[in-house]
Every structure is written in structure tokens, then in C-alpha cells.
C-alpha positions as CSV (number, residue, x, y, z in Angstrom):
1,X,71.2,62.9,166.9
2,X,70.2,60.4,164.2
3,X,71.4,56.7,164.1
4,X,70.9,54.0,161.4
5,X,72.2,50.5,161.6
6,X,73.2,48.2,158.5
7,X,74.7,44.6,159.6
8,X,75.7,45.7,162.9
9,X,77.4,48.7,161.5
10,X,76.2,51.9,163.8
11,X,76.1,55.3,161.9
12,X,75.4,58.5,164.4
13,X,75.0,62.0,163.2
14,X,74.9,65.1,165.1
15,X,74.3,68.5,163.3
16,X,75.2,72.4,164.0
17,X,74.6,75.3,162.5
18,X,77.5,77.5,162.3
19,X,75.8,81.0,162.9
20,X,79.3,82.6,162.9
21,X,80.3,81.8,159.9
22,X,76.7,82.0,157.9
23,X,75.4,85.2,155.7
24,X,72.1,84.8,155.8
25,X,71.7,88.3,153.6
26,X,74.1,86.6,151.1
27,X,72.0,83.6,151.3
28,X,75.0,81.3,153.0
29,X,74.6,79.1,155.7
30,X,77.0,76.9,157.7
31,X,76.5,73.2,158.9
32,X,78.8,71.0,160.6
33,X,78.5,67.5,161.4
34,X,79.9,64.8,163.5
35,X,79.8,61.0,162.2
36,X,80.2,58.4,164.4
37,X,80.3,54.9,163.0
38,X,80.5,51.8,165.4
39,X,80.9,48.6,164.6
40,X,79.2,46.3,166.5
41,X,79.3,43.4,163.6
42,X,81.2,40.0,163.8
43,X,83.6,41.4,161.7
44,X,86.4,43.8,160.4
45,X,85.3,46.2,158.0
46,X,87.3,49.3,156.1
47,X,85.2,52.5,154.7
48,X,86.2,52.4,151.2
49,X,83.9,55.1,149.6
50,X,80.8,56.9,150.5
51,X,77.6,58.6,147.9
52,X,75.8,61.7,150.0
53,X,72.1,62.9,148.8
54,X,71.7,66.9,149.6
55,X,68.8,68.3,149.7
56,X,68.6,72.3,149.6
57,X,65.5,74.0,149.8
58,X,67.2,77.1,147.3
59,X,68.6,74.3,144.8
60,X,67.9,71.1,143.4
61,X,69.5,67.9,144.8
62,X,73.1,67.6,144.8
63,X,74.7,64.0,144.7
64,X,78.8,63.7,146.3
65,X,80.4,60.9,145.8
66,X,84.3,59.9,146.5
67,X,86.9,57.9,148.5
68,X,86.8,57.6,151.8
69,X,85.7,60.1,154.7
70,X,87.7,63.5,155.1
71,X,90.7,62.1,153.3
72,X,90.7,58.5,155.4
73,X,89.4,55.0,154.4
74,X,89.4,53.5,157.7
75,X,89.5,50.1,159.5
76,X,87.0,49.0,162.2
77,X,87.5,45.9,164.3
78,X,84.9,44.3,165.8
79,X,84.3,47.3,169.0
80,X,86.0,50.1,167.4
81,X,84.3,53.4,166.0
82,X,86.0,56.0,164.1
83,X,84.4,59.8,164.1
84,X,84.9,62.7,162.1
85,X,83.4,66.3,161.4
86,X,82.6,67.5,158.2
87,X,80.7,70.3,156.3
88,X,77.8,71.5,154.4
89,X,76.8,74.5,153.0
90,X,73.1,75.4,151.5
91,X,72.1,78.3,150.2
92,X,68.7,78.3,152.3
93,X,68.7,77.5,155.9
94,X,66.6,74.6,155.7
95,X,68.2,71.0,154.0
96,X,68.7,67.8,154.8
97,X,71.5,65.1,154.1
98,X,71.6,61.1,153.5
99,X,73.7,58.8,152.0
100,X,75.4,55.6,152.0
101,X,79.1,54.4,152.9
102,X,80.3,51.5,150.4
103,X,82.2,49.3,153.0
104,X,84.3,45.8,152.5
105,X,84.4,43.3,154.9
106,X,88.1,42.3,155.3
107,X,88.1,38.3,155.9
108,X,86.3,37.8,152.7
109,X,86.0,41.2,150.3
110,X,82.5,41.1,150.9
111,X,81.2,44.1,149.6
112,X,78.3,46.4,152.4
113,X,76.0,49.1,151.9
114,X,75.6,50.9,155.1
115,X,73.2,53.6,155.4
116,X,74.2,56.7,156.6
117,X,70.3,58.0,158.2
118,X,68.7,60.9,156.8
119,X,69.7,64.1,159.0
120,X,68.0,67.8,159.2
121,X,70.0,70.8,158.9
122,X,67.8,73.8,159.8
123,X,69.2,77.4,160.7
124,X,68.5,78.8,164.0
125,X,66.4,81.7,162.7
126,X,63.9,79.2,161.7
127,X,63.9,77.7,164.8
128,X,61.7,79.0,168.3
């Protein structure tokens, strides 16, 4: 698991590689990961859209932005975390993701950045 903190916002990632549904002979492979964010600021905050960097070793970069997270913009009180599983397929088994979650802080439209750390995805055939 990685973890990166912006203003008190926590961002966890855990990654998997979905063997079952990979075809490494077809050059497709199968990544899940869990985000967990925490927010452990002073304030309430809503995940309004989020910008992903993807690196594949078979391709060039890949840049995804859009609303939200798996269809949801949501609201984190001061305490509360919000998590959610998501997908990523490469066309090598080795990659790596980052990106950034645009967030507002509700009492005053405050506009945050919060950086969503840099995470490995590596097949388990190139793994010992």
C-alpha cells in the first residue's frame, strides 16, 4: 500500500493483479485497485473531479481525466473516508499509475489539489 497526504486529506492505494482475467499471450493484463481517502483536515471537502497519469511499459503515457470517482463526487466530513475499487489495464505487465483529485472545500469553495501517490502495477510472472 501507498499513501500520500495533501492538507490533511489521506489517499491509500492498494493494487492486484487479476491473473484470472489477464492474457498474457494476447498481451492483456488486469489491475484492480482500492482507494481509500481519509480526511483527517479541519474541514468538509467533496471530490469533484480527478486527472490520472498511466504509465505502460508497451505504450506511451495515457492521461484520464473526468468527474468524480466510479460515477460518485463525494462528501467527506471531518473523520470520514470514502473507498472504492477500480481498474486498469496495460498492455505489458509492468506500469505504474498517479494522479490528482481536484477537491472543494465546502465552507468556503476553496478549491484543493490532493495528490493521489504514485502506485506500481507489476504482473505476477515478473515477480519471485
Amino acid at each position: 500500500m501507498v499513501t500520500a497526504v495533501t492538507e490533511g486529506i489521506h489517499v491509500n492505494v492498494e493494487v492486484t493483479y487479476q491473473a484470472e482475467f489477464s492474457s498474457p499471450h494476447q498481451h492483456h493484463y488486469v489491475f484492480t485497485y482500492k482507494v481509500t481517502i481519509q480526511n483527517k483536515s479541519p474541514y468538509t471537502v467533496q471530490l469533484l473531479r480527478r486527472k490520472w497519469e498511466i504509465y505502460d511499459a508497451a505504450e506511451t503515457l495515457k492521461i484520464v481525466e473526468g468527474d468524480g470517482v466510479v460515477g460518485q463526487q463525494p462528501i467527506l466530513e471531518t473523520g470520514e473516508s470514502h473507498s472504492y475499487v477500480s481498474g486498469c489495464n496495460l498492455k505489458s505487465g509492468l506500469g505504474k499509475m498517479k494522479g490528482i483529485y481536484f477537491m472543494e472545500k465546502l465552507f468556503d469553495g476553496k478549491s484543493i489539489e490532493v495528490e493521489v501517490p504514485e502506485f506500481q502495477m507489476i504482473a505476477n510472472i515478473f515477480q519471485n
